[in-house]
N, C-alpha and C positions, 0 to 999 in steps of 0.2 A: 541894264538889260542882262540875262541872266544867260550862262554859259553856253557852249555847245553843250558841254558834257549834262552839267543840269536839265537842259531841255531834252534832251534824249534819256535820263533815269524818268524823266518826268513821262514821256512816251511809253517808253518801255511799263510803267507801274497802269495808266492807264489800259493800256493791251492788255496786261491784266484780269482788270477789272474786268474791262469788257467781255470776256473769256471766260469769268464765271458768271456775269447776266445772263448772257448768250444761254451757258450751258441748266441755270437757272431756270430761262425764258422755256426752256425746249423740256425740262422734267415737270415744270406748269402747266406746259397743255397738254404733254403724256395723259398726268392725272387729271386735266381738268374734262377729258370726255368719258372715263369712267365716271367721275363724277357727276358729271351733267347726265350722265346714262343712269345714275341709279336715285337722282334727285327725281330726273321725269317719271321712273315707273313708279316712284312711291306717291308721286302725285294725286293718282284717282282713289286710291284709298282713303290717304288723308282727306279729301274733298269729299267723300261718298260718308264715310263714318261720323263728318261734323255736318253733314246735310243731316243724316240720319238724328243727328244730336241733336240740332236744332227742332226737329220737327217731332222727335220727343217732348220736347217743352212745349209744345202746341198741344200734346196729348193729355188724358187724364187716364194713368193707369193706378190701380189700385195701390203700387208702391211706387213711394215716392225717395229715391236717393238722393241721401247728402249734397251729392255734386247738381242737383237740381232747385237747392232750393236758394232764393236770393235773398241777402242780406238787406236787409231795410236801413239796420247803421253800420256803414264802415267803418271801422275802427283800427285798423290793419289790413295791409296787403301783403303776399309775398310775389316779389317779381326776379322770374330764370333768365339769367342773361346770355343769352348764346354766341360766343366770341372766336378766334382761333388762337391757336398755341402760338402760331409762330407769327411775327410779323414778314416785311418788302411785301404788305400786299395792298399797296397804295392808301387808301383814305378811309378802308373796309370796317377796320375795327373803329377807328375814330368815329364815323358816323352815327354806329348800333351805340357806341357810349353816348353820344349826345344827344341823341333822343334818349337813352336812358336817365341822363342825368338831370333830363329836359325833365320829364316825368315824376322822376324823385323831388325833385322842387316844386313841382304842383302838390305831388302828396303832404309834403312837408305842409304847407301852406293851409292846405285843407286839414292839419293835425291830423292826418292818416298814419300811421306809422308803418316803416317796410322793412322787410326781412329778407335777403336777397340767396338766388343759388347763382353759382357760375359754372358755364361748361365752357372751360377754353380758357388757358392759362392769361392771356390778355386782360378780361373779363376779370377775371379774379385779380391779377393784381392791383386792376385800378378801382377796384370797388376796396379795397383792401385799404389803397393808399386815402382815399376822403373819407373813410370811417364808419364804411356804412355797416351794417348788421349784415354780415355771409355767414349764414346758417349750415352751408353744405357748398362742396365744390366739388367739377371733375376735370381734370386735367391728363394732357398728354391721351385726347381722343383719338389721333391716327387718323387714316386715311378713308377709315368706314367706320359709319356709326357701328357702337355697340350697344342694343337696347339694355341691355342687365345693365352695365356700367352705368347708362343716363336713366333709367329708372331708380336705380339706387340713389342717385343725387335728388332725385325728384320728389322721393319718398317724404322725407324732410319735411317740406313742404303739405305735400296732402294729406300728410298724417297732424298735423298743424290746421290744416283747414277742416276735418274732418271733428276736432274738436273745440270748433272753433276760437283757434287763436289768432287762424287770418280767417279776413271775410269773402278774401278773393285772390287770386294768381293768375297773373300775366306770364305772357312767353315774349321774350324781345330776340327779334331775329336778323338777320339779312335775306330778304327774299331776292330769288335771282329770278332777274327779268330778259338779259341775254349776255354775250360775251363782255359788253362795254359797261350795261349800268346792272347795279342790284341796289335795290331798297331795303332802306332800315324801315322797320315793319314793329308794332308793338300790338298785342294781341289780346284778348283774357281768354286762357284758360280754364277757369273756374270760379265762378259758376258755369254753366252749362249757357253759352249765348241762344237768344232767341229769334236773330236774325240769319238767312242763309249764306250771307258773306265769304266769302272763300278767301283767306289772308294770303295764299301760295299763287291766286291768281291776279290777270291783272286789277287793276283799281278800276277801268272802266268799267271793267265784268260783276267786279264787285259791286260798285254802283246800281248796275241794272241788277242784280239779284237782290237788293236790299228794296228797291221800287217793286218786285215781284210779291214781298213780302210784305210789305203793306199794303197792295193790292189786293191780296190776298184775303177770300172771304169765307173760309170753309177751314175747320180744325181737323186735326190729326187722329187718330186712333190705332190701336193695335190689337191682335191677336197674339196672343204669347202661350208658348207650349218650350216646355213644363211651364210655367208660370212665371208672374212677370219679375219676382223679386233675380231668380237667375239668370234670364235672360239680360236685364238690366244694367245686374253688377258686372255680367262680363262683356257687353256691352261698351258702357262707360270707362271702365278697363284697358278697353281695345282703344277707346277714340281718346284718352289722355297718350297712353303709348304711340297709338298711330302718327300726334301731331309734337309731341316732344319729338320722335325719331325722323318727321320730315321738317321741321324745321331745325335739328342739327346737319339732316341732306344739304337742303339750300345754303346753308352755312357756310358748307364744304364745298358744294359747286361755285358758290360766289367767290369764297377765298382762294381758290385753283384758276379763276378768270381774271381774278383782281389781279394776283400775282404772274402772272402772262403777259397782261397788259404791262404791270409795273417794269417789268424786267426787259420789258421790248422797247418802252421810252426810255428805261436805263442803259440800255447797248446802244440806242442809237445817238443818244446825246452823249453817250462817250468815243461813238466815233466821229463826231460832230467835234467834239474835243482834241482828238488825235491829228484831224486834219486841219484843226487851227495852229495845236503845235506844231506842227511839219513844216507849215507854210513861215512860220516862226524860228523855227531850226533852218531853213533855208538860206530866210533873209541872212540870221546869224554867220553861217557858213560863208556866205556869199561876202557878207561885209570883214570876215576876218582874211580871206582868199587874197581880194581887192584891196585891202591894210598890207601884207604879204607882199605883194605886187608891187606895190609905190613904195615901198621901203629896199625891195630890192632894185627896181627902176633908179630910184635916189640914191644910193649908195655907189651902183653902175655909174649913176656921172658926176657925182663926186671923183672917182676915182680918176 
């Protein structure tokens, strides 16, 4: 059995820890309601600019963009991983990799070949360490998106697609569903999807939006002033930017709730810890007291 003294450094190192969970747990959910404040307002955008996108594809305007037309043979993808810098934020980054990885193995399979970007130092290292092709990265994003920063990394990519080197770009995210759970989410980006799907909302919603559209018996059309080539490109413009920048929101709201929760089962199973040493230290105490005792009682009648 292990010392007084031992058991009490052991206390002591634990109280510790606990004291920086605690103080951890409490600077997680500071940030995690800005965050969840600026995930929700970007929300109807992002969802209003891919409804708009999709029911473009249902249209026939006189010009027709790049980011419109579908590739008949795959031959290449590129897929954006959106990950966080720092990890303690429970299981968050692990999951968005293994659906990634899940993914990249189908591609494989299919001789698709992938060319990957990373937002979020995570993200990047471990695409790093299996060898895959990272074309472009960005790290050390902070606490609010920055659209210049994550369009720059993105560039990479659509300028790649645009001459045809990939056929298509996926976005892999963590969608946040509420404080406990967030979903890994894998998306395509580009081409231009022709279903009304909303990847930011839930999957049941999603569900019934995707039966609306094949229910759906009447095509799309527009009126465009000045004409359609401008409206279009800045258009499509807006809706790549819109859902790159809300799906590094949701990123951010998810890893600010993950790491809340994490730090709060970390304080508490360390005080669950403390109070098993204690009752440990006691016994100890109690049994060297009681040793003390009969050695002085035995000696008294000796004498």
């Amino acid at each position: 059995m292990a010392g007084i003294k031992e058991i009490r450094t052991k206390i002591k190192s634990v109280q510790n820890t606990r004291k920086i969970t605690k103080a951890m747990e409490m600077v997680a959910a500071s940030k995690m309601r800005k965050a969840q404040e600026r995930m929700r307002a970007g929300r109807p955008y992002a969802t209003k600019v891919r409804e708009i996108a999709a029911h473009l594809m249902q249209a026939h305007p006189d010009y027709t963009h790049p980011y419109m037309i579908e590739r008949s043979d795959v031959k290449s993808v590129g897929v954006v991983v959106v990950t966080t810098d720092k990890g303690l934020c429970g299981g968050l980054n692990t999951n968005i990799m293994r659906l990634v990885l899940a993914r990249l193995k189908e591609f494989d399979q299919k001789g698709i070949k992938v060319q990957a970007t990373a937002l979020g130092n995570k993200g990047a290292s471990t695409l790093s360490r299996i060898g895959a092709n990272l074309v472009s990265q960005e790290v050390q994003l902070g606490d609010t998106p920055n659209l210049e920063r994550l369009i720059g990394a993105i560039k990479v990519q659509i300028d790649d697609f645009i001459d045809g080197k990939v056929d298509a770009i996926y976005l892999a995210t963590n969608r946040f569903v509420n404080t406990m759970k967030q979903d890994p989410s894998f998306i395509r980006l580009l081409p231009l999807p022709s279903g009304l799907a909303d990847p930011f909302q839930s999957q049941d919603g999603a569900a019934e939006e995707e039966k609306d559209v094949v229910k759906t018996s009447y095509g799309w059309d527009y009126i465009y002033e000045p004409d359609s080539k401008t409206v279009i490109d800045d258009l499509l413009m807006r809706y790549v930017e819109g859902l790159v920048y809300q799906a590094v929101a949701e990123n951010m709201a998810s890893e600010q709730s993950a790491r809340m929760v994490a730090m709060k089962a970390a304080s508490d199973n360390a005080k669950k810890v403390i109070g098993e040493l204690e009752l440990v230290y006691n016994k100890t105490r109690q049994a060297a007291i009681t040793k003390e005792i009969s050695e002085i009682v035995g000696g008294a009648a000796a004498v």
